[in-house]
RODO-2510 file (C-alpha; in nm, 4 decimals, decimal comma):
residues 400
     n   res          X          Y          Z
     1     x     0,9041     6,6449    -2,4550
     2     x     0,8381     6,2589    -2,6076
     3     x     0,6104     6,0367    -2,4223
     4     x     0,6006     5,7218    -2,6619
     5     x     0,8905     5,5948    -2,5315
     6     x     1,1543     5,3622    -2,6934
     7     x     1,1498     4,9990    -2,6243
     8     x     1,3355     4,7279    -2,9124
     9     x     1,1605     4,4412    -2,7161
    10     x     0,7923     4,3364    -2,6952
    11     x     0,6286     4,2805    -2,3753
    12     x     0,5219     3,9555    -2,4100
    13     x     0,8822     3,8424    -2,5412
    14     x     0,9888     3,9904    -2,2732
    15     x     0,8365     3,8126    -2,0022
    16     x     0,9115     3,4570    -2,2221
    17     x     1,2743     3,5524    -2,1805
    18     x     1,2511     3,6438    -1,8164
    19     x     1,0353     3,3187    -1,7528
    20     x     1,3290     3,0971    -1,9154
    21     x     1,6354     3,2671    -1,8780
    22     x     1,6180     3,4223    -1,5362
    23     x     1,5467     3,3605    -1,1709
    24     x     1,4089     3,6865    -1,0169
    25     x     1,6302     3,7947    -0,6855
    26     x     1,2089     3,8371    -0,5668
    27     x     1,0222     3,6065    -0,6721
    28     x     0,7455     3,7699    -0,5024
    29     x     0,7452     4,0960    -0,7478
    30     x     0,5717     4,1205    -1,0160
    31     x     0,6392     4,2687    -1,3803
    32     x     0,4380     4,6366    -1,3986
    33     x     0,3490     4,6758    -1,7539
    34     x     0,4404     5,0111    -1,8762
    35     x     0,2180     5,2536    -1,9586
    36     x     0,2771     5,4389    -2,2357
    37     x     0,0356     5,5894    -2,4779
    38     x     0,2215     5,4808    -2,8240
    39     x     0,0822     5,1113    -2,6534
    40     x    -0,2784     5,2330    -2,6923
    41     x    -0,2962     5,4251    -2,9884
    42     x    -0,3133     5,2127    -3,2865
    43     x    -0,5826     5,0159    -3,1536
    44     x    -0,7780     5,3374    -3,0681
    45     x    -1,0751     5,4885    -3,2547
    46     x    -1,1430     5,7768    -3,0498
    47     x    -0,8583     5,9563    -2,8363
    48     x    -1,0548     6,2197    -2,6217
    49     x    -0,9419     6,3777    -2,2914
    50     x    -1,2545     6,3856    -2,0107
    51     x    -1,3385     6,5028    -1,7336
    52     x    -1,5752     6,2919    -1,4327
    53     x    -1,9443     6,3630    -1,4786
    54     x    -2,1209     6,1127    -1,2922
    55     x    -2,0438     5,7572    -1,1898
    56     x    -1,9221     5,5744    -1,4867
    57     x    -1,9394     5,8505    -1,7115
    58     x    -1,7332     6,1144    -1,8451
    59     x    -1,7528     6,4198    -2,0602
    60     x    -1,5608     6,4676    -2,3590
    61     x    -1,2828     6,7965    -2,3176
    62     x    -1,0359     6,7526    -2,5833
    63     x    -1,0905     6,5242    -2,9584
    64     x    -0,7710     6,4304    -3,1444
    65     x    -0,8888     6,1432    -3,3285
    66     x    -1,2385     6,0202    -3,3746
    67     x    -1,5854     6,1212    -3,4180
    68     x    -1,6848     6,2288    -3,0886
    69     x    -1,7903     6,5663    -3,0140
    70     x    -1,6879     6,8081    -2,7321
    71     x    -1,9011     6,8120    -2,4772
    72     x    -2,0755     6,4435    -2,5033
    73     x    -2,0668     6,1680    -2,2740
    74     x    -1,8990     5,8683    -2,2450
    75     x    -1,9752     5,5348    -2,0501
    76     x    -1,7206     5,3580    -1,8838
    77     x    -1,8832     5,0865    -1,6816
    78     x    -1,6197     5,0126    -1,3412
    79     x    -1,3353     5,2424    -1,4869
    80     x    -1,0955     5,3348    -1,2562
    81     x    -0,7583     5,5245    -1,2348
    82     x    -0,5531     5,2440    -1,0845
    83     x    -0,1497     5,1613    -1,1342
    84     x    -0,0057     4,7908    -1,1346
    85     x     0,2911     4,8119    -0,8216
    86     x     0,5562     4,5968    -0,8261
    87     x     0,4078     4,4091    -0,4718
    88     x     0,0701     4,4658    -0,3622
    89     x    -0,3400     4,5189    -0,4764
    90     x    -0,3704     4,7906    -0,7589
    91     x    -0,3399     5,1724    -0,6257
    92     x    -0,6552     5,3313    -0,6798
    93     x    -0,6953     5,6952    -0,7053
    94     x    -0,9679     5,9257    -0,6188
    95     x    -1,1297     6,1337    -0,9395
    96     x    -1,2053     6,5241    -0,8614
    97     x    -1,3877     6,7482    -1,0478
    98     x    -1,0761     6,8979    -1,1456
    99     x    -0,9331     6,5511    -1,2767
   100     x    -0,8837     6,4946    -1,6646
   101     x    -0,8258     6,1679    -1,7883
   102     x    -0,6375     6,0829    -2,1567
   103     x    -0,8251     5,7929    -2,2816
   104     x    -0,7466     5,5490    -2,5758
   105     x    -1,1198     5,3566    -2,6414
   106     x    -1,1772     5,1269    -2,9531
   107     x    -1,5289     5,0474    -3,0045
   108     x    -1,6707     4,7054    -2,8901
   109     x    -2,0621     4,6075    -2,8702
   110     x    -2,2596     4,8568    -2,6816
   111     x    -1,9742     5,0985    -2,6107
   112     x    -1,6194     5,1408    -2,5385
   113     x    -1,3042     5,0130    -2,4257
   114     x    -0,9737     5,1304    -2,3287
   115     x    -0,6957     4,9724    -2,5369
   116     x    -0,4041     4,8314    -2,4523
   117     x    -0,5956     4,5756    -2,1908
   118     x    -0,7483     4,8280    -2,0257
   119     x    -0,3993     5,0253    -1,9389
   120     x    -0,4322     5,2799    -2,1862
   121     x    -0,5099     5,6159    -1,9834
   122     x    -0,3213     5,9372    -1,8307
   123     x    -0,3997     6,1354    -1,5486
   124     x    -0,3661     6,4903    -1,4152
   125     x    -0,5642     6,5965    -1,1298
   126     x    -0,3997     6,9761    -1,1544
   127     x    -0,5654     7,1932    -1,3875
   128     x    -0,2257     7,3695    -1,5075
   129     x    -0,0917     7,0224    -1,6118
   130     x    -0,3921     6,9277    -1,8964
   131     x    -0,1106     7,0542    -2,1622
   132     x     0,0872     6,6996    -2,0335
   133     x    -0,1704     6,5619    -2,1437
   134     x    -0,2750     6,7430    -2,4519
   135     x     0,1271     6,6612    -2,5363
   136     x     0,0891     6,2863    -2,4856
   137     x    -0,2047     6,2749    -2,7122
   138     x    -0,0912     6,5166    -3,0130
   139     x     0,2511     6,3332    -3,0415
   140     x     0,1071     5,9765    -3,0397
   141     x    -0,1817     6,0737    -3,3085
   142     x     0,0764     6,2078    -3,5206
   143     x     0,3000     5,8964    -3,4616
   144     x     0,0035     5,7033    -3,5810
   145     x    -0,0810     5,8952    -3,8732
   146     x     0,2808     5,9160    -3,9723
   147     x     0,2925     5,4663    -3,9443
   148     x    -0,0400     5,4718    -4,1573
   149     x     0,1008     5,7229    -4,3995
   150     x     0,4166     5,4295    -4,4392
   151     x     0,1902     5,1607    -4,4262
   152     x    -0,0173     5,2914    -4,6945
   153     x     0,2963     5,3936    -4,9177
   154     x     0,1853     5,1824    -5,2903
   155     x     0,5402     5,0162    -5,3981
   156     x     0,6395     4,7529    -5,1673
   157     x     0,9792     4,8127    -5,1401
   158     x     0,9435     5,1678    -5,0148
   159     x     0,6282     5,0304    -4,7658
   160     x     0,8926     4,7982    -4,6166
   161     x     1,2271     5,0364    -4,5680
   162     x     0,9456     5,3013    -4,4414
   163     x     0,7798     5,0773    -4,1556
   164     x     1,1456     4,9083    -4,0710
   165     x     1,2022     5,1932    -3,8080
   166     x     0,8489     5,1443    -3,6499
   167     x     0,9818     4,8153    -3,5628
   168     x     1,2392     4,9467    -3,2868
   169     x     1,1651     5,2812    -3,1827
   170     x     0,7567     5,2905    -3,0874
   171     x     0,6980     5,0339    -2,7808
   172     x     0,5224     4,7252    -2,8084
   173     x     0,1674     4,7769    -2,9964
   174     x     0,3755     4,9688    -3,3275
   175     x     0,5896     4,6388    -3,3041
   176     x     0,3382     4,3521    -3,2901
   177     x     0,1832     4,5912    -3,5744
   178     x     0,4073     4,6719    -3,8146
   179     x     0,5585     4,3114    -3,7789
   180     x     0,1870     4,1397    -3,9023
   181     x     0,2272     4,4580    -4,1708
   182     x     0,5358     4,3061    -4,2865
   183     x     0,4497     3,9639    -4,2512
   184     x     0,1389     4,0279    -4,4922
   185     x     0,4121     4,1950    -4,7442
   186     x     0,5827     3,8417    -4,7009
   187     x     0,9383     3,7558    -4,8968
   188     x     1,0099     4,0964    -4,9831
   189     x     0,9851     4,1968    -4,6040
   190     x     1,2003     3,8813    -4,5357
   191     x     1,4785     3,9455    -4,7886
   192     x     1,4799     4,3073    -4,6392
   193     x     1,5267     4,1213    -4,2371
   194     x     1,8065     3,8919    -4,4057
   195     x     1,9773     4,1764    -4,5318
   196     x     2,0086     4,3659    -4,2037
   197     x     2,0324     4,0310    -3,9866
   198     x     2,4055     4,0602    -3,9423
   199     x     2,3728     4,4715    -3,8315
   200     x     2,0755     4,4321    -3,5919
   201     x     2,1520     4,4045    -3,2502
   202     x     2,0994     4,0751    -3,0421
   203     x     1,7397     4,1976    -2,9011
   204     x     1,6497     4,2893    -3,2463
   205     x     1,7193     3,9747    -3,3847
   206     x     1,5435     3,7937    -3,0808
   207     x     1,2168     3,9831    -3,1477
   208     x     1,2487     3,8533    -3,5460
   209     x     1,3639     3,5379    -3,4750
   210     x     1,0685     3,2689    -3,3791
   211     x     0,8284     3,3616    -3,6107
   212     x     1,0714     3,4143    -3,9506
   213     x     0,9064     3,1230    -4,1527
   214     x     0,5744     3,4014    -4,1496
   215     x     0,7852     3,5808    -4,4071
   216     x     0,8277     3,2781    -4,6289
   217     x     1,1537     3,3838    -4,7423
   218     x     1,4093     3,2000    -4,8795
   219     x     1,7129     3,3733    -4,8117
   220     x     1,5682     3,4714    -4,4880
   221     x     1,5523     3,0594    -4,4588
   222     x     1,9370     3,0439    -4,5421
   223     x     2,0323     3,3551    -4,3811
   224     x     1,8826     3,2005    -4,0408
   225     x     2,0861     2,8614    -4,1049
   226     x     2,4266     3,0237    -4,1584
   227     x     2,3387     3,2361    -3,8588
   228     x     2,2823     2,9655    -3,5953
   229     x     2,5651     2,7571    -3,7257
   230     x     2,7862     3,0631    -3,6770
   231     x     2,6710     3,0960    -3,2972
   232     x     2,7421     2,7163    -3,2354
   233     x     3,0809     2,8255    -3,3480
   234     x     3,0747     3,1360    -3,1436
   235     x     3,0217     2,8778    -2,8883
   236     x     3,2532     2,6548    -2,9684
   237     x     3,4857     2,9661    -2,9619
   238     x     3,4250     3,0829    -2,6162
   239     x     3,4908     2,7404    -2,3897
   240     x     3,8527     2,7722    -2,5770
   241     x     3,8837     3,1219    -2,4661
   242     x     3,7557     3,0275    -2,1168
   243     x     3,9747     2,7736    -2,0454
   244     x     3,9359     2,4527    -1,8653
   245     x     3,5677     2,4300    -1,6843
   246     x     3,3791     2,6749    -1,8829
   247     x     3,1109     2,3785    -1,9998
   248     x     2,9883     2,4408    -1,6445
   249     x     2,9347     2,8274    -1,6602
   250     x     2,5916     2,7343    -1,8048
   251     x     2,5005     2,5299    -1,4985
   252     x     2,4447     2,8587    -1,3285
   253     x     2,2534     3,1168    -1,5186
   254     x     2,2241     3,3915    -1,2709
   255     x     2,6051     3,4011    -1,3033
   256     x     2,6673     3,2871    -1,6343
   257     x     2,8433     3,5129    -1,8913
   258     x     2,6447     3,7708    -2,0979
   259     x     2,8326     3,6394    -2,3776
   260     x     2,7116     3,2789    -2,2805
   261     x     2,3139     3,4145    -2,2491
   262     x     2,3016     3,5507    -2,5893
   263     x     2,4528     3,2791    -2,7932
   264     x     2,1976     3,0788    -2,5641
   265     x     1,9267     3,3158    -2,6615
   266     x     1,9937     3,3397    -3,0247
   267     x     2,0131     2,9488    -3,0542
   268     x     1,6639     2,9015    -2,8632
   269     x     1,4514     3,1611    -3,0792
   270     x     1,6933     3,0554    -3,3896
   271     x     1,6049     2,7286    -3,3784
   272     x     1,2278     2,8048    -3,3601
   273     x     1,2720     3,0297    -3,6190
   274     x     1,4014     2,7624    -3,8399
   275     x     1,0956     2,5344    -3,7555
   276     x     0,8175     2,8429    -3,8290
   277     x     0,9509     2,7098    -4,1863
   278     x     0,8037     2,4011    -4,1763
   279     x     1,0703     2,2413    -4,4255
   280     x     1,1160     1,9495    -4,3634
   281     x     1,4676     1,9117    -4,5555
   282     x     1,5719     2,1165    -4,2499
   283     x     1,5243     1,8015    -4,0532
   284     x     1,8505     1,6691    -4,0713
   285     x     1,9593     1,9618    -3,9427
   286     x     1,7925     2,0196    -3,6430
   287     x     1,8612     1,6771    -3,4950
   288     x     2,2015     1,7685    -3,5596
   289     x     2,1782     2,0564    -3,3678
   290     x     1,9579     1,9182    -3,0765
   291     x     2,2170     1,6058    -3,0455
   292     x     2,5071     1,9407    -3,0086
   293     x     2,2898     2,1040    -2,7774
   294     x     2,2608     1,7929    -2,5552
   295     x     2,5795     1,7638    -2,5304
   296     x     2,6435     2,1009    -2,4519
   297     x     2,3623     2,1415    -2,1860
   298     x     2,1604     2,4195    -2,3736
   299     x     1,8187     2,2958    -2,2793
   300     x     1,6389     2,5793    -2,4125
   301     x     1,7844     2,4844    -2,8104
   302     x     1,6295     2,1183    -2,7165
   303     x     1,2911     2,2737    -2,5696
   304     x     1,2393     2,4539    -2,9499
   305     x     1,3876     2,1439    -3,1127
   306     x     1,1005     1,9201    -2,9137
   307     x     0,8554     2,2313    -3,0185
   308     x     1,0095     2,1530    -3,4144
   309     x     0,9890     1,7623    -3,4166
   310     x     0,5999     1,7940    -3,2829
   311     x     0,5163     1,9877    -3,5889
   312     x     0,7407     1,8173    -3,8204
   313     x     0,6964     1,4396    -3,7229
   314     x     0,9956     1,1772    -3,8585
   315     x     1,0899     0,8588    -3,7327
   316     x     1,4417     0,9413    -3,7320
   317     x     1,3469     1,2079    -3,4492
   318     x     1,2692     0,9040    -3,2415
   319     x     1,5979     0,8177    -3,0851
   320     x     1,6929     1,2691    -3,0417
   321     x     1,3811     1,3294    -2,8383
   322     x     1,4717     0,9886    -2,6336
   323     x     1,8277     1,1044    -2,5798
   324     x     1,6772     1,5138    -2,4423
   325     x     1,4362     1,3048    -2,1889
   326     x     1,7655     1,1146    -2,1013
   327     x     1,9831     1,4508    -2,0772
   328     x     1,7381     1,6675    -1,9055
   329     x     1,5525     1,4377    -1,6753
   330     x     1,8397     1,2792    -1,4831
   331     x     2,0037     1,6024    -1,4499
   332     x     1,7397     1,8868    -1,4599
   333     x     1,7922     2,2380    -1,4530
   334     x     1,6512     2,4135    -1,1040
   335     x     1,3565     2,6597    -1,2004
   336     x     1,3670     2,5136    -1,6055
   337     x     1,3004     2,1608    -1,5405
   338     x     1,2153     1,9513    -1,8489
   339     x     0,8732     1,8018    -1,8250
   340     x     0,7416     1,4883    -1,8920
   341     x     0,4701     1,6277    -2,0683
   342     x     0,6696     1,8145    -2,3130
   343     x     0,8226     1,4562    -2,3881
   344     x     0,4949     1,2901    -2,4756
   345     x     0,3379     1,5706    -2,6614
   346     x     0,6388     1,5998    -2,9331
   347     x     0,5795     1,1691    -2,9211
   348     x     0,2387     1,2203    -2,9884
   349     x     0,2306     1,3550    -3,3226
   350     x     0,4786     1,0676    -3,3890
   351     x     0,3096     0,7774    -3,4883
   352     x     0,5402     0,4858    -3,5897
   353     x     0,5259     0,1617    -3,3572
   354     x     0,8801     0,2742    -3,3240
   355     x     0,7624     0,5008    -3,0315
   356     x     0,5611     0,2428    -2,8524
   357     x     0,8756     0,2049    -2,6313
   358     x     0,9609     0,5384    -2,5397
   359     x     0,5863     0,6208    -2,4745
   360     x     0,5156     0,3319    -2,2143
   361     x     0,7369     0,4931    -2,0304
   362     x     0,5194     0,7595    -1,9543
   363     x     0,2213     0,5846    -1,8851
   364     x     0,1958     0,5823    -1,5221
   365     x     0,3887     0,9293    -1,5312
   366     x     0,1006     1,1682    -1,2842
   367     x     0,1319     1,4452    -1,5475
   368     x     0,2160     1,2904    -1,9175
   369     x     0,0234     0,9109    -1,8245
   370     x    -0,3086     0,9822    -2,0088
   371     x    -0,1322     1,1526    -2,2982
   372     x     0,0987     0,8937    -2,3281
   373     x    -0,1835     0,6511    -2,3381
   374     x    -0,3728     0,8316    -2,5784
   375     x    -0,0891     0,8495    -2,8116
   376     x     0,0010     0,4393    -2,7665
   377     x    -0,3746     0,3935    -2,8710
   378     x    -0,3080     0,6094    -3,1661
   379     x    -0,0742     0,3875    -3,2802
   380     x    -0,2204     0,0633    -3,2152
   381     x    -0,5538     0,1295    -3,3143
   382     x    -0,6566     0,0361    -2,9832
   383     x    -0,6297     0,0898    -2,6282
   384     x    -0,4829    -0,1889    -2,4275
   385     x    -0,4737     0,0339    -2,1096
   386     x    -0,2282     0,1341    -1,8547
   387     x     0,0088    -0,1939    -1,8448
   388     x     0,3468    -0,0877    -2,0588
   389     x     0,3904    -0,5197    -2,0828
   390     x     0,0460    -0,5222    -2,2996
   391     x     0,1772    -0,2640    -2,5404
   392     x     0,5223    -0,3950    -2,5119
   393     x     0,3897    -0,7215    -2,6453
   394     x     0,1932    -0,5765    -2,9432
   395     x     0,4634    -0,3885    -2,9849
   396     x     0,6823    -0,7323    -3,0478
   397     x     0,4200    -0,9334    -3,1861
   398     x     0,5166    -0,9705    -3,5642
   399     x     0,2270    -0,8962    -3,7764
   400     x     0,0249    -1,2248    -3,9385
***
């Protein structure tokens, strides 16, 4: 029996993906988080089975990691055994006598806390099914000490082909975790992700993707360039093999290709992988491949090239992030719409008089005006308020 369940993708880049790629058949559902105690027990300092004592507090059955003694008391202030639904308030359950309750608590000031935002905890109200329970909790202790025992492993090269597999095969919380492990180890662990970039599988190389600069790897850096220059090709590739129309299969995402999605995908966290370099010799580059995506309607590789040219200002971005307002905003995407906002905060960082026209634009924009203002008086060294003619004319007025 194995309760910590295998997921390759992390929660939270989960819902990112669903938010941008995908237009729910309900929109009224909602995502259940799952609950799984591999989530909860890296965080955990004390992982106890209880049973109800009074309101709020709970009596310690069962210890398999922590201090705690059988037979204390824990508080709990407001704990409840409740379960996200799809539609709907939580679902509450009664506690009986009889109930035991699988808790993951970390320490915080005064008391405890369940882990995994409050969702780490397992129920039986029959007394013959504790051993679930007692199952749950022995295999995910064991997972945990079997991570530490790879974390802790002295040569680095043998730390990072040990916690590689903890990467995949644990849920979210052994993901997020061993990926800050390996970001600590830094180049090694991103020569080791270069080497398997070509065998990993599309979601593995989406979870790696946006934040491969952490690694501060070089042939990571180049690995990641070849890669996204291979998909535009990929690309490139498939509208031949589709025939005549097949630029418009993109128009409609719930019905675009899977093939389409992923080179989509891989472009989008790609591209913000490149940027989480911060090189700015990469530059060149990504206008290049924001002008391609422009043409080719892949508003998601312009959102992380906006996201890129915020962080790495250059006046030759100017006239790329002009062109993506141009692209996006006459012909917007239902449910992805490009914002004015994210327009005005990549021209914000930019400050050459050289935006001064693209930014008075925005000014009397509901949602990007006093950013756009702000960033015009950035520039000028003053603010000559809401009117794009006054900071048209300083814009045109040659120095003295």
């Amino acid at each position: 029996m194995r309760w910590c369940h295998a997921k390759t993708f992390p929660f939270s880049l989960i819902c990112g993906c669903l938010s941008i790629f995908l237009k729910s058949e309900d929109a009224s559902a909602r995502l259940v988080p799952p609950r799984d105690p591999c989530d909860g027990v890296l965080d955990a300092s004390l992982v106890v089975i209880v049973t109800p004592e009074a309101q709020d507090r709970f009596r310690t059955v069962e210890v398999f990691l922590g201090q705690q003694g059988t037979g204390g008391s824990i508080e709990l202030p407001g704990f409840k055994l409740y379960t996200v639904p799809e539609h709907g308030p939580e679902l509450v359950e009664p506690m009986t006598p009889d109930t035991r309750i699988l808790l993951f608590l970390r320490e915080k000031e005064g008391g405890w806390e369940v882990t995994h935002h409050g969702y780490s905890f397992f129920w039986r109200h029959e007394a013959e099914k504790v051993g679930e329970l007692r199952v749950m909790a022995e295999e995910a202790v064991t997972l945990r000490r079997s991570w530490e025992a790879a974390r802790d492993l002295p040569e680095v090269n043998a730390r990072v082909d040990a916690l590689w597999p903890y990467l995949w095969e644990h849920g979210v919380s052994f993901l997020e975790h061993t990926r800050r492990e390996l970001q600590r180890i830094g180049p090694v662990a991103g020569d080791h992700i270069a080497q398997k970039f070509e065998v990993m599988t599309h979601r593995q190389r989406m979870t790696l993707l946006p934040d491969l600069g952490a690694y501060r790897s070089e042939r990571a850096h180049r690995t990641l360039t070849r890669h996204l220059q291979s998909q535009q090709q990929h690309y490139e590739r498939f509208l031949v093999e589709r025939g005549p129309g097949a630029e418009s299969l993109i128009e409609d995402w719930n019905h675009a290709p899977e093939k389409l999605k992923e080179i989509s995908g891989e472009l989008y966290y790609g591209l913000a992988g490149l940027a989480s370099f911060e090189d700015r010799s990469d530059l060149p580059y990504l206008r290049e491949m924001a002008l391609w995506a422009i043409a080719r309607r892949f508003k998601q590789t312009c959102d992380a090239a906006l996201g890129a040219f915020r962080s790495m200002p250059d006046e030759a971005n100017l006239p790329v992030i002009q062109t993506i307002w141009r692209e996006f905003s006459a012909r917007q995407f239902e449910g992805n719409e490009l914002l004015s906002f994210d327009i005005v905060r990549a021209l914000h960082t930019h400050v050459y008089p050289e935006a001064i026209p693209l930014l008075v634009g925005f000014l009397n924009d509901a949602n990007a005006g006093s950013e756009a203002r702000a960033a015009l008086a950035q520039i000028a060294g003053k603010d000559l308020g809401d009117s794009p003619n006054a900071w048209l004319d300083w814009y045109n007025t040659p120095e003295p």
